[in-house]
C-alpha positions as CSV (number, residue, x, y, z in Angstrom):
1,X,-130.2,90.0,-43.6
2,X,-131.3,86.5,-45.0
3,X,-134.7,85.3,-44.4
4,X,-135.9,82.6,-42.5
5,X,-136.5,80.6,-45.9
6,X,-133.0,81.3,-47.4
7,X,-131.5,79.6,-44.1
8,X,-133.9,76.6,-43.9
9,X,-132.5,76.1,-47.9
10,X,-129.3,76.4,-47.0
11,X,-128.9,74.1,-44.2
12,X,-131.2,71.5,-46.1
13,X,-128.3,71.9,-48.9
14,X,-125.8,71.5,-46.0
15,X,-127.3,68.3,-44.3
16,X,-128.1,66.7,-47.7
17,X,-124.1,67.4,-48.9
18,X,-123.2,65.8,-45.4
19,X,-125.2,62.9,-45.9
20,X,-124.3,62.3,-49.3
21,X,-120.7,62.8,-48.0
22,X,-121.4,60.2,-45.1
23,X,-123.0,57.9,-47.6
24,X,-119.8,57.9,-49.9
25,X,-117.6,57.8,-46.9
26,X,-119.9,54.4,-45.8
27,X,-119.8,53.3,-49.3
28,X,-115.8,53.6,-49.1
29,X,-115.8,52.1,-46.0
30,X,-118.2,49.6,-47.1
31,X,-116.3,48.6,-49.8
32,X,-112.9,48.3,-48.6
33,X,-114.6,46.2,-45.9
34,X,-115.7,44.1,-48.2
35,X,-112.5,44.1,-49.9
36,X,-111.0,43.0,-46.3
37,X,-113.5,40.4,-45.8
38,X,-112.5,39.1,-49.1
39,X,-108.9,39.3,-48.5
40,X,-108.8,38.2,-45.3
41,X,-111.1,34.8,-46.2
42,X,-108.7,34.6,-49.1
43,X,-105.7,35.0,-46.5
44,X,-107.4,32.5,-44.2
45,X,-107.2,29.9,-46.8
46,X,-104.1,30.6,-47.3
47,X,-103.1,30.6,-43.9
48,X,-104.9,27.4,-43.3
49,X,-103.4,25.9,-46.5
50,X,-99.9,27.3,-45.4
51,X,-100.8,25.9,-41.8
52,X,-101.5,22.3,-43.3
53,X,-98.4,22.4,-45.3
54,X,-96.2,23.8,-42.3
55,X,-97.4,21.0,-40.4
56,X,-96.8,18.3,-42.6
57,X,-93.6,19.5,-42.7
58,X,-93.6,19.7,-38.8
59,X,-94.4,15.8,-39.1
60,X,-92.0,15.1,-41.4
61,X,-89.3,17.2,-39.5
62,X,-90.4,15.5,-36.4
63,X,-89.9,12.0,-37.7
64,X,-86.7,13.1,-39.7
65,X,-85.6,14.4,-36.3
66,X,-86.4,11.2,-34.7
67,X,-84.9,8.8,-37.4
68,X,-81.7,11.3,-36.6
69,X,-81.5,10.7,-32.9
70,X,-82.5,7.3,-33.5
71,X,-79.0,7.3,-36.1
72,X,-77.5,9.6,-34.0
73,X,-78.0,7.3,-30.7
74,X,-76.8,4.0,-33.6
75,X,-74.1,6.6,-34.4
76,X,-73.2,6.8,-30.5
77,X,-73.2,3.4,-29.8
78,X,-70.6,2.8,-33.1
79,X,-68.5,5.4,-31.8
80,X,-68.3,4.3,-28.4
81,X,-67.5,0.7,-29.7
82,X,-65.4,1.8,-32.0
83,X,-63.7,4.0,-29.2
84,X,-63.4,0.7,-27.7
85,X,-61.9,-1.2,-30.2
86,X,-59.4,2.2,-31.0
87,X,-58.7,2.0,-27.2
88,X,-58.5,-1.8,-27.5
89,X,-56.1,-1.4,-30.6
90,X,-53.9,0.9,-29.2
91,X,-53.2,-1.3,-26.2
92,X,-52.7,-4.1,-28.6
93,X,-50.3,-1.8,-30.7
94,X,-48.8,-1.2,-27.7
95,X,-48.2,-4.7,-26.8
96,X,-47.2,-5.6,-30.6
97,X,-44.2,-2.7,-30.3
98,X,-43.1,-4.1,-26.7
99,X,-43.4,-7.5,-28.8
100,X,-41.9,-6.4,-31.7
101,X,-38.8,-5.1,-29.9
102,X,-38.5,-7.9,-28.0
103,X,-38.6,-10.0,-30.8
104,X,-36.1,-7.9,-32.6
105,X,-33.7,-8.2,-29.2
106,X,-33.8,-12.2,-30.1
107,X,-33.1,-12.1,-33.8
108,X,-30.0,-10.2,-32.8
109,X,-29.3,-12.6,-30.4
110,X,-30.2,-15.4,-32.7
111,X,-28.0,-14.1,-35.5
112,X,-24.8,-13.8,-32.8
113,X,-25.6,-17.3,-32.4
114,X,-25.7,-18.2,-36.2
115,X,-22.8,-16.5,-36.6
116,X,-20.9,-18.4,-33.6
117,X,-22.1,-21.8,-35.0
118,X,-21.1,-20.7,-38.4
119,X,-18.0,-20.0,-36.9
120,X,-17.7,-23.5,-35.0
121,X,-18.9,-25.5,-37.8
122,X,-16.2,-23.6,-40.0
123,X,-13.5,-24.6,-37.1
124,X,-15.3,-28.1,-37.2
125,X,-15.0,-28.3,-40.4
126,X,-11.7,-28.0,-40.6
127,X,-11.0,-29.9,-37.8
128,X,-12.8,-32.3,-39.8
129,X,-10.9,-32.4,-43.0
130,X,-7.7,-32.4,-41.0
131,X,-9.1,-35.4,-39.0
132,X,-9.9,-37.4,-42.4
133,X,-6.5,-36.1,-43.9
134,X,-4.8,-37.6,-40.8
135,X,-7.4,-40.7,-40.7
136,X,-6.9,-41.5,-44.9
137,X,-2.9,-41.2,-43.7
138,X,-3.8,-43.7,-41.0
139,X,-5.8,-46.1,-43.6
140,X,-2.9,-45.7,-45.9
141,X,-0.3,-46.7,-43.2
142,X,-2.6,-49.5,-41.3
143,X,-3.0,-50.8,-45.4
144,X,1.0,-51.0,-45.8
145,X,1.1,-52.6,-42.1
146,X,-1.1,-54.8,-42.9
147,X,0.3,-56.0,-46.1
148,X,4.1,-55.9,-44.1
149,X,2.3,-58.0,-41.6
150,X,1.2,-60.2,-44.3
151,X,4.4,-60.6,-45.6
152,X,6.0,-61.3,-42.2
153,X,3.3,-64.2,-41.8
154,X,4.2,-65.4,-45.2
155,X,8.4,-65.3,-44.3
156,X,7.7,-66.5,-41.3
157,X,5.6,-69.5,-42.3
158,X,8.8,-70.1,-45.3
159,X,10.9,-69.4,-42.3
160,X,9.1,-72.6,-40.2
161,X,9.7,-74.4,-43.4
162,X,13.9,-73.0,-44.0
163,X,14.0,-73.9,-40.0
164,X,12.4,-77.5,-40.7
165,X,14.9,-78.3,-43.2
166,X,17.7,-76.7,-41.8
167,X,17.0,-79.1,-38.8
168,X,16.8,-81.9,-41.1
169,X,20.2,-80.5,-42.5
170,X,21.6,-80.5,-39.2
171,X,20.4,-84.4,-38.4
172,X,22.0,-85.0,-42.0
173,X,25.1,-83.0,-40.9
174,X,25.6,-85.4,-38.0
175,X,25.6,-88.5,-40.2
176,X,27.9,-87.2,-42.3
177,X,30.3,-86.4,-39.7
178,X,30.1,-90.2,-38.5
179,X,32.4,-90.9,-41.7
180,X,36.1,-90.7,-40.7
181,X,37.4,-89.5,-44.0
182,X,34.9,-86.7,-44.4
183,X,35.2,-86.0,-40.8
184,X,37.5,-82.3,-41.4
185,X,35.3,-81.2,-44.4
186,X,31.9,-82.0,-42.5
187,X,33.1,-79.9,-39.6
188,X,34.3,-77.2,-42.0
189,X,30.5,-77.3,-43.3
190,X,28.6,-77.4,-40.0
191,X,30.5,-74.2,-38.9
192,X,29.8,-72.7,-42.2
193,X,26.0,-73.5,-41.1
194,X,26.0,-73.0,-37.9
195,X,27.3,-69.3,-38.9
196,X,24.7,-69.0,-41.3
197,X,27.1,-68.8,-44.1
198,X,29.1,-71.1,-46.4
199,X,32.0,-70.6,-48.1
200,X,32.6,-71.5,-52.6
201,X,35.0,-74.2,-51.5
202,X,32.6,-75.5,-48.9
203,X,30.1,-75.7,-51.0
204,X,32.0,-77.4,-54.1
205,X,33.3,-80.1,-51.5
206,X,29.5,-80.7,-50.4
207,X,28.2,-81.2,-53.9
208,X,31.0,-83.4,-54.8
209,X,30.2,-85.2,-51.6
210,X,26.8,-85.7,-52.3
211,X,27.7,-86.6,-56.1
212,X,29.4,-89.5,-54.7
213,X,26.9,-90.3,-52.6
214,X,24.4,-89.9,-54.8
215,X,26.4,-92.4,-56.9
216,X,26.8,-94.9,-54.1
217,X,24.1,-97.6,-54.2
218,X,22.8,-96.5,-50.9
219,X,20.5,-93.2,-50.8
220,X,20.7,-91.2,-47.5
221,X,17.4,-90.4,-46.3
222,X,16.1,-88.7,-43.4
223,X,12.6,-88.4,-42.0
224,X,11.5,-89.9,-45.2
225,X,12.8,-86.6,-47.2
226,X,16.2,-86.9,-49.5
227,X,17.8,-83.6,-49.9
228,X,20.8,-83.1,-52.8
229,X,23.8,-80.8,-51.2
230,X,22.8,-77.9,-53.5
231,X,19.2,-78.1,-52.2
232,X,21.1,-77.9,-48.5
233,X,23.2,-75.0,-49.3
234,X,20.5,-73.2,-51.0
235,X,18.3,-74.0,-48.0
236,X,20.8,-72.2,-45.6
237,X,21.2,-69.0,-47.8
238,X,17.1,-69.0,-47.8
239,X,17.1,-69.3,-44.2
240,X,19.8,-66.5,-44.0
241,X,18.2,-63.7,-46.1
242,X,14.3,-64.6,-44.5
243,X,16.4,-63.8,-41.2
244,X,17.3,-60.9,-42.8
245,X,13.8,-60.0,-44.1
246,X,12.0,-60.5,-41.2
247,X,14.7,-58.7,-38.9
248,X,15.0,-55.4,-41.0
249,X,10.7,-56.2,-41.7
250,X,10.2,-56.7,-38.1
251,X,12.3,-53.4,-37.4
252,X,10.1,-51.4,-39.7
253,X,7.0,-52.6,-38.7
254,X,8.0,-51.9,-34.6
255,X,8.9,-48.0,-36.1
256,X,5.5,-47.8,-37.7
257,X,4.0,-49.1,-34.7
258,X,5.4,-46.5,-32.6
259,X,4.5,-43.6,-34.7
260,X,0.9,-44.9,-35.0
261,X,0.9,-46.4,-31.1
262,X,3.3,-45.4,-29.1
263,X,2.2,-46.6,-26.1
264,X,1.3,-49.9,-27.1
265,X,5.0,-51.9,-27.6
266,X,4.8,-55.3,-29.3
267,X,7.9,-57.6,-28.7
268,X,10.2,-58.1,-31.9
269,X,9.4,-61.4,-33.8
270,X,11.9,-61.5,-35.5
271,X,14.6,-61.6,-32.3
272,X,13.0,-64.6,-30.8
273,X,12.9,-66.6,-34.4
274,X,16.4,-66.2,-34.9
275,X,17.4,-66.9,-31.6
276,X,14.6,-70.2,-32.3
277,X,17.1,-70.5,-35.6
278,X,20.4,-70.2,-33.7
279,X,19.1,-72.8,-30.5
280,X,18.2,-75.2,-33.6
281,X,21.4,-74.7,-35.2
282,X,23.3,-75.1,-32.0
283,X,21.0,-78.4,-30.9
């Protein structure tokens, strides 16, 4: 059995091992909370320095996101208009097909009608060329009417002349017939004339009449104008082909006249001058 003295030692030995224990234990302890205190001022500054940073970037996120609504609203308002003007485009679009077809409609119409005037100034062109064909005809035949007309004015004005001495002729005739011995030959002559014709033998008689007359001292003159026989008989046979000009001229120019105007009928000159001719002869 231990003493009294052994125990007291032992337990001493016992408390003084648990205190040292505790003390080490409080030491750890001690140290690892000074260890947390240091890490967790150390982590505070941290923390604070991450706070600062995290809300700067809160700031800045904030006024990023507000300069995006602030686009997105700008971005809303362009899309809206430009919905507008899409819808506003379409419509017009719309309108500029509708137009377009219309338009197309007329051109079609248009060219039908180009090609109907083409066609009617082909047909009046033609008609045109035939026209001037038929006009430059019309010039040519007015131009050979006009110079047949101007021929007929020249016969008929050496007609007036042919009828002027033939009616001196005539006059002369007369006197001539007043002599008894030329009385058969005279009458021979004036039928000759009066027929528009005259025979060789007629004629020879005449110019030997008119040879001795000529010879005579006494000069027959009528109206103031001495004609030989010759002149006389050449003056009928004048006066018998211009009647024969102007008939077959008068003729041609009343067939031209009806080709070119039917309807408008001129009375034949030439008729009426020789029946003028034949009343003078007969007078």
């Amino acid at each position: 059995m231990e003493s009294p003295r052994q125990l007291e030692t032992d337990t001493v030995e016992y408390w003084r091992m648990q205190a040292k224990h505790y003390e080490q234990k409080a030491n750890d302890i001690q140290q690892e909370l000074d260890e947390y205190t240091e890490n967790s001022a150390q982590l505070e500054k941290e923390l604070e320095a991450s706070l600062v940073q995290v809300e700067k970037q809160n700031r800045d996120l904030e006024f990023q996101n507000q300069r995006l609504k602030n686009e997105i609203d700008i971005l809303r308002k362009k899309l809206e208009r430009s919905q507008h003007e899409t819808n506003a485009l379409e419509s017009e679009l719309q309108a500029l097909k509708i137009e377009k077809e219309k338009q197309a409609i007329y051109i079609r119409e248009i060219e039908q009608k180009n090609d109907d005037l083409e066609r009617g100034q082909r047909v009046i062109s033609e008609s045109v060329s035939c026209i001037e064909t038929l006009l430059n005809q019309a010039y040519e035949r007015n131009a050979v009417l006009e110079s047949e007309v101007d021929e007929i004015e020249n016969l008929r004005v050496k007609l007036q002349r042919a009828t002027d001495e033939a009616r001196d002729l005539k006059q002369e005739l007369k006197v001539i017939e007043k002599i008894p011995e030329y009385k058969k030959e005279d009458g021979s002559v004036n039928e000759n004339v009066c027929n528009g014709h005259i025979s060789n033998t007629s004629r020879t008689q005449v110019e030997i009449e008119t040879q001795t007359s000529i010879s005579s001292p006494q000069k027959r003159e009528i109206n103031g104008n001495a004609m030989t026989p010759s002149s006389r008989v050449t003056a009928i046979n004048i006066v018998g082909d211009l009647l024969r000009k102007v008939g077959a001229l008068e003729s041609k120019l009343a067939s031209c006249r009806g080709t070119v105007r039917p309807k408008e009928r001129s009375p034949n000159p030439g008729s009426d001058v020789n029946k003028d001719y034949r009343c003078v002869l007969k007078n």
